[in-house]
C-alpha positions, 0 to 999 in steps of 0.5 A, spaced: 828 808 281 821 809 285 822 802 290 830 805 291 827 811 293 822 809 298 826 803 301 832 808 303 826 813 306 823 807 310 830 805 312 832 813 314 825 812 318 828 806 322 833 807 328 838 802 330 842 795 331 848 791 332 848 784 328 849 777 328 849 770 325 849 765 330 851 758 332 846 754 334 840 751 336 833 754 335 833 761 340 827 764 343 827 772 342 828 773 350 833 770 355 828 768 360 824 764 355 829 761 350 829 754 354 822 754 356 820 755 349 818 747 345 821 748 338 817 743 335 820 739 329 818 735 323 824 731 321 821 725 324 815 726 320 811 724 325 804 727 325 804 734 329 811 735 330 816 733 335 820 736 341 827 737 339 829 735 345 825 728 344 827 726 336 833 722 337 837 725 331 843 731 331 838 736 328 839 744 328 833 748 328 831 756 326 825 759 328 821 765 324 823 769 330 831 765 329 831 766 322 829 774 323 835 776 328 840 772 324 837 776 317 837 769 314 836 771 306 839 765 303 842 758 306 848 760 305 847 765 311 847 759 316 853 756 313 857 758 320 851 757 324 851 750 326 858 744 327 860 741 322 856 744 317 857 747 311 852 751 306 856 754 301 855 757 293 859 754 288 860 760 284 861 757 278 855 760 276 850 764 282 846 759 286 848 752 286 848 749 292 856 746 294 853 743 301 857 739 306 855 736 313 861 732 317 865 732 311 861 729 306 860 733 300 861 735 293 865 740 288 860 740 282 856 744 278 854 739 274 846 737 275 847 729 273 851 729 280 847 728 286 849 732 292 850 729 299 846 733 302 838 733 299 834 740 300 826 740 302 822 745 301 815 743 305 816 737 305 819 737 296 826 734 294 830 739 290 832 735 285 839 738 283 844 742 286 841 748 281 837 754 284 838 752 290 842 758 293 837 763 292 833 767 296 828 764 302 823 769 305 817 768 310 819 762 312 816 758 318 823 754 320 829 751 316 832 744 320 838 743 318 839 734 320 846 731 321 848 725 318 845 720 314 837 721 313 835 715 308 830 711 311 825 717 312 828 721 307 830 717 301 837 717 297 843 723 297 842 724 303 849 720 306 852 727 309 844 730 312 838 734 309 836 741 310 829 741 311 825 749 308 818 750 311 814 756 309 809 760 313 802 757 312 796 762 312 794 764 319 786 764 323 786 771 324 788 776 319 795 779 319 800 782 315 807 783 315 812 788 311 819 790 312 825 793 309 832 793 309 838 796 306 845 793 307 852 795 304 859 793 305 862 800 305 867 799 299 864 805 295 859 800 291 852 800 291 847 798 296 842 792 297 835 793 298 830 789 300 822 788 301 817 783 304 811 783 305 805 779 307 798 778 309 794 772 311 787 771 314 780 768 313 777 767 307 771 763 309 771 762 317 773 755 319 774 754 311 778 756 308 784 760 310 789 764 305 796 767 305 799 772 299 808 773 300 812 777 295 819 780 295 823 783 292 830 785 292 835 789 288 843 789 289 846 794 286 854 790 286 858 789 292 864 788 289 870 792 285 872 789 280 879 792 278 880 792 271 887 791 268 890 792 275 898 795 275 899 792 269 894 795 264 896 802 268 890 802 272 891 800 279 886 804 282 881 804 276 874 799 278 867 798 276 861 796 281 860 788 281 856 783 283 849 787 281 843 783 281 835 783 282 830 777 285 822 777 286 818 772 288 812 770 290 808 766 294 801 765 294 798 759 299 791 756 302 788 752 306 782 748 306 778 744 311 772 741 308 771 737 314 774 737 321 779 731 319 781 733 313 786 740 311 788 740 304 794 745 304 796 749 297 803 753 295 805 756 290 811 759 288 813 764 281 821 767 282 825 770 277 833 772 280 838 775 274 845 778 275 852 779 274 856 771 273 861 770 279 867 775 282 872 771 279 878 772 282 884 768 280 890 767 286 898 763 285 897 756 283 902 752 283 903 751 276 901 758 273 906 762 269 902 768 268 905 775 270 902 776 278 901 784 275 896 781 271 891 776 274 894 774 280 891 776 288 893 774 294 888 768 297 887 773 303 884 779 299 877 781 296 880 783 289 880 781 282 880 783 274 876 779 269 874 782 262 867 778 262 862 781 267 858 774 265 851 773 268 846 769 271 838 768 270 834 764 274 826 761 273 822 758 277 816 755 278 814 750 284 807 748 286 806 743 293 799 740 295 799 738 302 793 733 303 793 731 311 787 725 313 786 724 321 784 718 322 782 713 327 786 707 326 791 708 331 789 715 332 793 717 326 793 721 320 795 720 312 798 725 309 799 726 301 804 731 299 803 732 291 809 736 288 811 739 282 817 743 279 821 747 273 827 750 274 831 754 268 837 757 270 842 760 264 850 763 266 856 766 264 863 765 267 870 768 266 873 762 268 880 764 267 879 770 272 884 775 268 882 781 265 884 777 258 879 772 254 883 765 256 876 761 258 870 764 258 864 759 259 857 759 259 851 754 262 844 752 261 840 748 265 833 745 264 830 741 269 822 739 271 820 735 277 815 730 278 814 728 285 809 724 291 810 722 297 804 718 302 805 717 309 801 714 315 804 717 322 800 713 328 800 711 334 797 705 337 796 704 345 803 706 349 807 703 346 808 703 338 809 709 334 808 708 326 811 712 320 811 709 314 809 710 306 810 710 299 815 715 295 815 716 287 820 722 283 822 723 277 826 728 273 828 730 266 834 735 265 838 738 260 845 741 261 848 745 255 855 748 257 860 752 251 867 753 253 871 760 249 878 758 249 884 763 248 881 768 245 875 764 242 880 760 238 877 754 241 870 753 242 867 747 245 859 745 245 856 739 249 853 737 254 847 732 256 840 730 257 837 725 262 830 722 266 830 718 272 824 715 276 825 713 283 820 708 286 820 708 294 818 705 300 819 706 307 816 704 314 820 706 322 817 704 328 819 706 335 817 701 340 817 702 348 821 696 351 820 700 358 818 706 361 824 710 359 828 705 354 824 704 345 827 700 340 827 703 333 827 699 327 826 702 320 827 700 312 827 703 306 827 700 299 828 704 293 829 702 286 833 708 280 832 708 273 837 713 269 837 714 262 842 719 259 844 722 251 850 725 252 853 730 247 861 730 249 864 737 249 868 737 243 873 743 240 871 747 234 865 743 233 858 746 229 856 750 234 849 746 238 845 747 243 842 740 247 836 744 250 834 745 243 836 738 240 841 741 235 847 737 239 849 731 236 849 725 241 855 720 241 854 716 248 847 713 251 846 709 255 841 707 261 843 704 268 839 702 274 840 700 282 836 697 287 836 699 295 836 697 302 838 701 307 836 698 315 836 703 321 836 699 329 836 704 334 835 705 342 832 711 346 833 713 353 831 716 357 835 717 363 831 723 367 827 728 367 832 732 364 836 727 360 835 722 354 840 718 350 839 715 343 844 711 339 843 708 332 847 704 326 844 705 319 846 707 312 844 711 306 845 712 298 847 716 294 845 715 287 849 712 281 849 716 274 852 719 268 857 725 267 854 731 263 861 734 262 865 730 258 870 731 254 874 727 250 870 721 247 876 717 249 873 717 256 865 714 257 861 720 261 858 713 264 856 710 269 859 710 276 855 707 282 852 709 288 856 711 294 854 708 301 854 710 307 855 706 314 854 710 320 853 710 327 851 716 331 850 717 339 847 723 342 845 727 348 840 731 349 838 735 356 836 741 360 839 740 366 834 744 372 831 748 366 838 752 367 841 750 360 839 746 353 845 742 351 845 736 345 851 732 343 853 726 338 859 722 336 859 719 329 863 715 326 861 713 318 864 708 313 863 710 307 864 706 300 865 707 293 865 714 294 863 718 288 867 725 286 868 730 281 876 729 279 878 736 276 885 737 273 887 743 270 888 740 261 891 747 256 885 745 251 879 745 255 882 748 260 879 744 265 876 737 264 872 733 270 871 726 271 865 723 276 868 716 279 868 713 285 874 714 287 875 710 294 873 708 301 874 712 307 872 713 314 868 719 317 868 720 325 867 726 330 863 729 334 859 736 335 856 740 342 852 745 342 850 749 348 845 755 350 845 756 358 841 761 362 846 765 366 840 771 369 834 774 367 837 778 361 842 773 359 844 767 355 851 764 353 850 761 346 856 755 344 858 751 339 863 746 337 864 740 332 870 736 331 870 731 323 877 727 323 877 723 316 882 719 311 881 714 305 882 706 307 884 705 299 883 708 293 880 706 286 882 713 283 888 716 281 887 722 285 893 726 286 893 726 277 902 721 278 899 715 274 899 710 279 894 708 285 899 708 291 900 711 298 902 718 295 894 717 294 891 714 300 895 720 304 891 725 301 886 729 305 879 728 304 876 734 300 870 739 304 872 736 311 874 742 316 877 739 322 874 744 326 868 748 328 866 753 333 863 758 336 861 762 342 857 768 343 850 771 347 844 774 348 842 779 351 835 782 352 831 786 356 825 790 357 823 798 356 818 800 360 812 804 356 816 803 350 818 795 348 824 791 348 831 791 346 835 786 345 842 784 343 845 778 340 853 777 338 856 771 336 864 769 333 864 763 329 870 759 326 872 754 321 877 750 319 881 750 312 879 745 308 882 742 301 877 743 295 879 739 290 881 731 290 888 732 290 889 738 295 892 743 290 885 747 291 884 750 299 878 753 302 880 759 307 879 757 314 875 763 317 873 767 323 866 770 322 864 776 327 856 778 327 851 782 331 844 784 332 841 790 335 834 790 335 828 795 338 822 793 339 815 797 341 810 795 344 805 796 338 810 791 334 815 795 330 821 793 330 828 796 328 834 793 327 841 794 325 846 788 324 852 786 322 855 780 318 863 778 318 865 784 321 872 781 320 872 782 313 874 775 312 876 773 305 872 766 303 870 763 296 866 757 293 870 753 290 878 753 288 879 749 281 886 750 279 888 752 271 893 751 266 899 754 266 897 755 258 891 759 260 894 764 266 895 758 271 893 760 279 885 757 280 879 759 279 875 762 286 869 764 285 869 770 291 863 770 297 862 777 300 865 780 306 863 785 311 856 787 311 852 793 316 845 793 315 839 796 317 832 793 317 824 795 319 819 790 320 812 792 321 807 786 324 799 788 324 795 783 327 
């Protein structure tokens, strides 16, 4: 009650601003320097970082100043701020990741699945999809990388990488704090927000050190109605969606010698709350009276019995060891990292206010992982990125289902350790003064091991995270890779370059955690590859505009999915195959164009058109492989992307700055589930950021996110008649108005 209070005092004190979520790019905080400013990436890996305009891959990239405008507290906040990107929840259970990028991605919460889509923080693999989605703060830069990644970044990474860089400690003493609070004007309660950090020298030249913490307190967005006309209370509610998150991160860095930085990080969080907003809208086979659960597709409402839960645990710790070296005046770098994950919910999956299918989970993972790498140049002409990579990984999964009123109950699950083995190198040779041939390789050996406990109705209960689950299946597989990359550069002038590559990429093979009949083996589908060709242009043209542009086409086999069917004693039963092979092709523009001192025009625009070339799977659930199958549309794949917006700023003299930033996005409507019967809404986001900033670096913001108030929701998995029928659609928040401070002493 105290932090509320003096949260709310901080944010009276504060004065004003309109928001945004914008489209692209990295953009400097004023007009007149955002295409003067060098955004420096690290997704080529090469020692210092790159230009953006010079890596020679489709990359979006958000600086601390970008990430502050656009009051980034998740990824998910970024789902509508690149083409052809999506960076969704699934909602099954909060913070599981359900991410997409031009057209691959994946509609499982399950953790033995590898996503398409790998996320790094500080140079560490996330293992598993779980944890994901949680809150990020003080953060340096988040990449976000097109397409396949393999040979610099290994397996699942077919559909692209998101790359997490947090702030390292500084030379000079500082220290930041801000606050906000937010609310959704649906008479529910407000969210609250705390951060704050301070860095700065411990021993001079030695020893630099940095402590962040944060804190955030939801008090529940959403109105959960219960019982709706029928139980007579159309207008009864109580508050949803409350939640609590803190972290904190402590870091250093040491230089013993002039050559050599060790840098430590360490991060401890804790994020509990309420399970998802379940809302269950008409399904094509749901016989259940609309008065009781059922909601249009296109509002905000819901009514479930199980107001369920989320708790989150984790601890991760990276060591970063950076060698200047002179040979090839190049630089070893060694990143040492660790991570423990436990994650435990409940669902009410049936989305009515009756005890139909309620579900609860518990996932227990911890990760090993070591990366080597030499990044050297040697002469004008070469440029050397090469290492060594091991990882491995031992996961638990418990999942119980309560079914009709706790008639039936289902207890199983799994558990599995695997062990990865890489090796990779990428040179950049120059064949001339404007043209470079780039050729890379990456080799990677897999080993999974699972025990899988199949979910059974009406069995002992058991529990796989303790051993009391008997396991019916085991079984071991391995998978060997090759995954080439050829590429040219060109640059063309002063203001224009031009690269093109073919290369390919994994995604790992496995096992099915969530089995549910002993009839079918949880094991083990294969890897999916990804063939892909990729040109882009990159340009300033008179330093009066930023413009960066790729075409794509991908050729995708043995493509991996979770095949979800509706089923009236498990409610629902899911199947991970490899179900067909597909061809993925597009293109994406986005644009930031100095119009005057105080102006610039922000836009985007990303285009995926895809289709099956056969099918392995009978997807569409009729009993045959035929063209029925072959003519469904590929989940996750929003044809169309785009966004427009602009930037305003200018200076107050004696005062400060202001600053005005509005941007409108729109998305496609994509299929959700294989056999089209799950649909994602097409949505339009409207956001905008107000800010003033004083002269003695006192910030005060207010913002605005979907003001459209646009219905979205992570998944849309279908039900059977016998439980209700209609879908289970995890709801996203609408509209948001908030209001920040931000205090930087330096």
């Amino acid at each position: 009650m105290k932090t509320t209070y003096s949260l709310k005092l901080a944010m009276l004190c504060a004065a004003s601003a309109f928001a945004l979520s914008s489209a692209g790019s990295a953009l400097a905080q004023s007009a007149g320097s955002v295409l003067e400013d060098e955004i420096i990436v690290t997704a080529t890996k090469k020692a210092g970082g790159v230009n953006i305009q010079d890596a020679p891959v489709a990359i979006t990239a958000f600086g601390e100043a970008q990430l502050d405008v656009l009051h980034v507290n998740d990824l998910q906040s970024l789902s509508y701020s690149v083409p052809n990107v999506s960076l969704e929840d699934i909602g099954t259970t909060p913070g599981v990741a359900n991410f997409s990028i031009r057209g691959l991605g994946i509609n499982s919460s399950i953790p033995s699945i590898d996503p398409t889509v790998g996320v790094f923080v500080d140079g560490m693999y996330l293992g598993i999809n779980a944890g994901v989605v949680l809150d990020v703060f003080d953060l340096e830069s988040i990449e976000i990388l097109r397409g396949p990644q393999g040979i610099l970044f290994g397996r699942n990474v077919t559909g692209g990488a998101v790359l997490i860089n947090t702030k390292k400690p500084t030379d000079e003493f500082q220290a930041s704090f801000k606050a906000s609070a937010e609310s959704g004007f649906k008479n529910t309660g407000g969210n609250y927000k705390l951060l704050g950090s301070v860095s700065g020298p411990l021993v001079e030249d030695r020893l630099k050190a940095k402590v962040s913490a944060y804190y955030n307190k939801d008090n529940g967005y959403f109105k959960n109605y219960e019982g709706g006309p029928a139980f007579g209370k159309p207008d009864a509610f109580s508050v949803f969606g409350q939640s609590e998150t803190i972290m904190v991160r402590p870091s250093l860095i040491f230089t013993p010698t002039d050559n050599v930085e060790f840098i430590l990080r360490y991060e401890h969080g804790e994020s509990d709350g309420d399970g998802p907003a379940s809302q269950n809208h008409p399904g094509r086979n749901g016989t259940f009276p609309n008065a009781f659960v059922s909601f249009d597709r296109n509002s905000d409402g819901f009514s479930i019995d199980e107001v369920g839960f989320y708790d989150n645990n984790w601890d991760q710790i990276i060591l970063e060891t950076n060698w200047d070296v002179p040979f090839g005046n190049g630089t070893i770098t060694n990143i040492l990292g660790y991570r423990d994950f436990l994650g435990i919910g409940r669902s009410d999956i049936d989305a009515t206010p009756l005890a139909l299918f309620h579900a609860s989970f518990a996932t227990d993972q911890d990760q090993w992982s070591n990366e080597l790498r030499y990044a050297g140049t040697f002469g004008d002409k070469f440029d050397l990125t090469t290492g060594l990579y091991f990882f491995t990984q031992d996961t638990a999964y418990q999942e119980t289902r309560n079914i009709a009123f706790g008639r039936l109950n289902f207890f199983g699950g799994g558990q599995q350790r695997q062990k990865t083995y890489g090796a990779f190198a990428q040179g950049d040779y120059s064949l001339t003064e404007k043209v470079s041939l780039i050729v890379g390789g990456r080799y990677t050996y897999e080993s999974k091991r699972a025990d899988i406990a199949t979910l059974i109705f009406n069995r002992t209960p058991c529990d796989v995270l303790t051993g009391t689950c008997p396991f019916d299946f085991s079984d071991r597989d391995s998978w060997k890779n090759f995954s080439p990359k050829v590429g040219l550069t060109w640059d063309a002038n002063d203001d224009w370059n031009v690269y093109g590559h073919w290369t390919q990429g994994f995604r790992s093979g496995g096992f099915n955690f969530r089995n549910t009949s002993r009839a079918v083996l949880p094991a083990p589908f294969n890897e999916e590859k990804v063939s892909s060709f990729e040109i882009g242009f990159k340009g300033q043209p008179n330093g009066m505009a930023r413009i960066n542009s790729a075409i794509f086409y991908n050729d995708i086999s043995n493509m991996q999915r979770e095949i979800n069917i509706a089923d009236p004693l498990a409610g629902v039963v899911q199947f991970i195959r490899n179900t067909a092979n597909a061809t993925i092709w597009g293109f994406e523009s986005e644009a930031q164009i100095y119009i005057m001192d105080m102006i610039t025009l922000l836009g985007s625009v990303g285009y995926t058109n895809g289709s099956y070339d056969s099918v392995l799977f009978d997807l569409n659930g009729d009993g045959a492989l035929n063209a029925a199958d072959k003519a469904l549309k590929i989940p996750r794949l929003a044809p169309w992307t785009y966004s427009v917006g602009f930037l305003l700023n200018s200076e107050i003299p004696g005062v400060g700055a202001w600053s005005l930033r509005t941007n409108y996005a729109h998305r496609d409507r994509s299929f959700y589930t294989d056999n089209n019967l799950g649909e994602l809404n097409g949505a339009n986001m409207l956001d905008m950021n107000l800010a003033l900033t004083t002269e003695n670096n006192v910030t005060v913001s207010l913002y605005a996110k979907n003001l459209l108030n646009e219905v979205t929701h992570g998944g849309d998995t279908q039900l059977p008649a016998t439980l209700g029928g209609g879908s289970f659609a995890p709801l996203n928040k609408g509209r948001i108005i908030g209001i920040e401070l931000k205090v930087d002493l330096k």
